[in-house]
C-alpha positions, 0 to 999 in steps of 0.5 A, a space after each residue: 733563584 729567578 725561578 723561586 721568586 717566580 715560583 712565590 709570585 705565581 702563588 701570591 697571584 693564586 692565593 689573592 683570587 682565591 680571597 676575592 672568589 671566597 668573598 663574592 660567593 662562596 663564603 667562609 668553607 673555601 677559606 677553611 678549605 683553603 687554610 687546610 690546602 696550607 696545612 693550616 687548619 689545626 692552627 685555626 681551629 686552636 684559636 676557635 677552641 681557646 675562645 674565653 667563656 663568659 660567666 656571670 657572678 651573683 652579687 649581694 648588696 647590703 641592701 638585699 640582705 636588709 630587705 630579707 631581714 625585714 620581711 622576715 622579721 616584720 610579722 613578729 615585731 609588735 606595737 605596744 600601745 596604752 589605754 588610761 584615763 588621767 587628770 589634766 589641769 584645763 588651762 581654758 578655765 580662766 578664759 575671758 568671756 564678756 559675751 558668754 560665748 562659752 560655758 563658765 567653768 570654775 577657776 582652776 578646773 581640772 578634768 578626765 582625759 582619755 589617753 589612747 596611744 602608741 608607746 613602745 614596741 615589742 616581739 614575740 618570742 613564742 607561738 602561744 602569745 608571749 611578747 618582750 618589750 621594756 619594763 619602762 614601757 609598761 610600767 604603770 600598773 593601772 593603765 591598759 596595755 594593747 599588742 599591735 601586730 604588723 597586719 593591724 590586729 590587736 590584741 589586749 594584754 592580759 597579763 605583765 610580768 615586770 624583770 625587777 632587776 633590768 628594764 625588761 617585762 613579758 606580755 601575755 597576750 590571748 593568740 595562737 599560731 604566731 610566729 616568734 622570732 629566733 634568738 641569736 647570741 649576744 656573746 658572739 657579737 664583733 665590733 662593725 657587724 651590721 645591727 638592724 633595729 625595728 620599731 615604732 619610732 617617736 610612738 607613732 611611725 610603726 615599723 620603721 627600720 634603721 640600719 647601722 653597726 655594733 658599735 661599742 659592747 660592755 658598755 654601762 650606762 643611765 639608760 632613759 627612755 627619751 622622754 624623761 619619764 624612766 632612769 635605770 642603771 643598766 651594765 654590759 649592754 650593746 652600743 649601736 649607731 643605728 638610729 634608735 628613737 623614743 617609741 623603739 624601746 622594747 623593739 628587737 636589734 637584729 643581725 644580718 641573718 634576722 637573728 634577734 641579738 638585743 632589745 631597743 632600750 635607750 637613747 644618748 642624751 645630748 649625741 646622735 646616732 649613739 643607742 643601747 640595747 639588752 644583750 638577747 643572752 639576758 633575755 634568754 636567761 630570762 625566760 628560761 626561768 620564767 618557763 621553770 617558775 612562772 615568775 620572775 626569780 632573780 638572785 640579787 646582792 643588795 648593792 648600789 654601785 659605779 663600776 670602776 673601769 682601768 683607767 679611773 683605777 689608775 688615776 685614782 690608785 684604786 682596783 677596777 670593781 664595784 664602788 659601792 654607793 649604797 648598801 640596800 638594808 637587810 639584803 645579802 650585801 647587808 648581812 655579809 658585811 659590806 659597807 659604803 665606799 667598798 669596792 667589790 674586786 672578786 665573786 668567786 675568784 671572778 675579777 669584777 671588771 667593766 670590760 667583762 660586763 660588770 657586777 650584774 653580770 657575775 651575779 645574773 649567773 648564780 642561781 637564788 640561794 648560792 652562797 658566794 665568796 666576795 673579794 672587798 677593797 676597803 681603805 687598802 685592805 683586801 677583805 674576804 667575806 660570804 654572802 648568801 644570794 636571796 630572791 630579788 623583791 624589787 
């Protein structure tokens, strides 16, 4: 036994001045030749081998992805601005001038002023010159209307075609070789999905991008162009919390992947943060037809109406559908039978239903000439009745 811990001592005393021989000159390889003395080299080089790699992950913030749209996008977003002359009241014709330091005018004098302005937006939706925008934009049949583009350039709007059935009308502009925007699918759409809106806010700040979410769809509303000069009954449009201004009308709503899902039309009176845009599905519908006909040919029923959703239904003991407020004189509604007060249920077995984008939208998916088969709610009584879909003359 005295020989063993003599034996154990003698190469504690070897391996220490080995440790400190290593550490003065010759460096890691006598350690290593050491550890292998001791059988211990596989341990050692086990624990070299297990070492955990490092990798490094690509991040993507929101950030980027909005940046990526925009310079995507931005060449094909359009200014759209007016040129009109107008009479205006001068309100300086009643001046007091006791020195005669300004001319006289007649009391009450009114005078021609030029207007020349930004007044909405728009995008091109094809290479040879055909810009989307809102009808409301360009309603004034006597005004001059010009296309600004992202580089400045401007071009004069040769021709207007107005949709008489939604707020939607196409400029014809003279160009070649633009780039138009891709068209997504508003049908697809969810709920939180990001939406981004370009435009030219407040008519004035051109380009101005505004991030948000799908924040209601289906919805129907009185959309006004935030200046008080437009009101249109507008059904199953998309609802977003990205900041929409008056000027934005007519600009694109865009999805993460620069995908045009609707067009800017109208702001929520009296709320923030709360706009409505066209699902681009319409829109597509839209100029499908006008590149089979040249115009506008929309089939129409001839009705003014509210729809009914669930929950005024139950409180008021009546089915969801089209309440109908006016019956427009000669048109199909007229002439199969509809009257005031009814509520339209069913087109062709089709339930007519808020949540499902409404009367307009069954009606958008017939073609001019379709006979359709109505379902009437008429004080408790269900009423069958024809009626024979006619070109729209609004």
């Amino acid at each position: 036994m005295k020989k063993f811990l003599v034996l154990v001592a003698l190469f504690l005393v070897i391996a220490a001045a080995n440790v400190r021989e290593v550490s003065n000159s010759q460096g890691w390889g006598r350690v290593k030749g050491w550890f292998s003395k001791l059988g211990l080299e596989q341990e050692s080089q086990v624990g070299l081998k297990t070492k955990p790699k490092v990798e490094t992950q690509k991040v993507v913030y929101q950030e980027s992805v909005v940046i990526n749209v925009v310079k995507k996008v931005s060449p094909s977003v359009v200014t759209v601005g007016i040129k009109k002359t107008t009479v205006v009241f001068d309100p300086f014709a009643d001046l007091f001038d006791p020195f005669g330091l300004f001319p006289q005018r007649p009391q009450g004098q009114t005078r021609k002023k030029k207007i020349e302005q930004d007044i909405g937006s728009g995008f091109i939706v094809s290479a040879d010159g055909l810009v989307i925008t809102n009808k409301h934009v360009v309603m004034d049949p006597k005004a001059e209307y010009k296309v600004i583009t992202n580089d400045n350039k401007k071009y004069m709007v040769e021709k207007i075609y107005r949709d008489p059935s939604v707020d939607l009308a196409i400029l014809k502009i003279k160009a070649t070789g633009l780039k138009p925007l891709e068209l997504g699918n508003s049908d697809n759409l969810q709920l939180g999905q990001m939406a981004i809106a370009i435009g030219t806010a407040l008519g004035e700040f051109r380009n101005t991008v505004t991030v948000g979410v799908i924040s209601g769809l289906g919805r129907g509303i009185v959309a006004g162009d935030g200046m008080g000069a437009f009101s249109e009954r507008l059904d199953n449009v998309i609802q977003t919390d990205a900041a929409i201004n008056p000027g934005n009308s007519g600009g694109p709503l865009l999805n993460s992947a620069g995908q045009v899902i609707g067009v800017n039309v109208a702001v929520a009176q009296g709320a923030q943060n709360i706009g409505f845009a066209i699902p681009i599905n319409v829109v597509k519908e839209v100029l499908s037809n006008f590149e089979r006909t040249g115009r506008f040919s929309r089939p129409y029923l001839g009705v003014k109406y509210k729809m009914i959703s669930q929950r005024l239904a139950i409180l008021n003991e009546v089915p969801e559908g089209a309440y109908v407020v006016d019956v427009i004189e000669g048109s199909p509604a007229d002439k199969a039978g509809i009257k005031v007060g009814d509520i339209i249920i069913k087109i062709d077995g089709e339930s007519v239903k808020e949540k499902t984008g409404g009367l307009v939208k069954l009606i958008q998916k017939r073609k001019v000439g379709e006979v359709v088969d109505l379902e009437v709610w008429r004080e408790g009584q269900i009423k069958k009745l024809k009626a024979k879909l006619e070109e729209s003359r609004y």
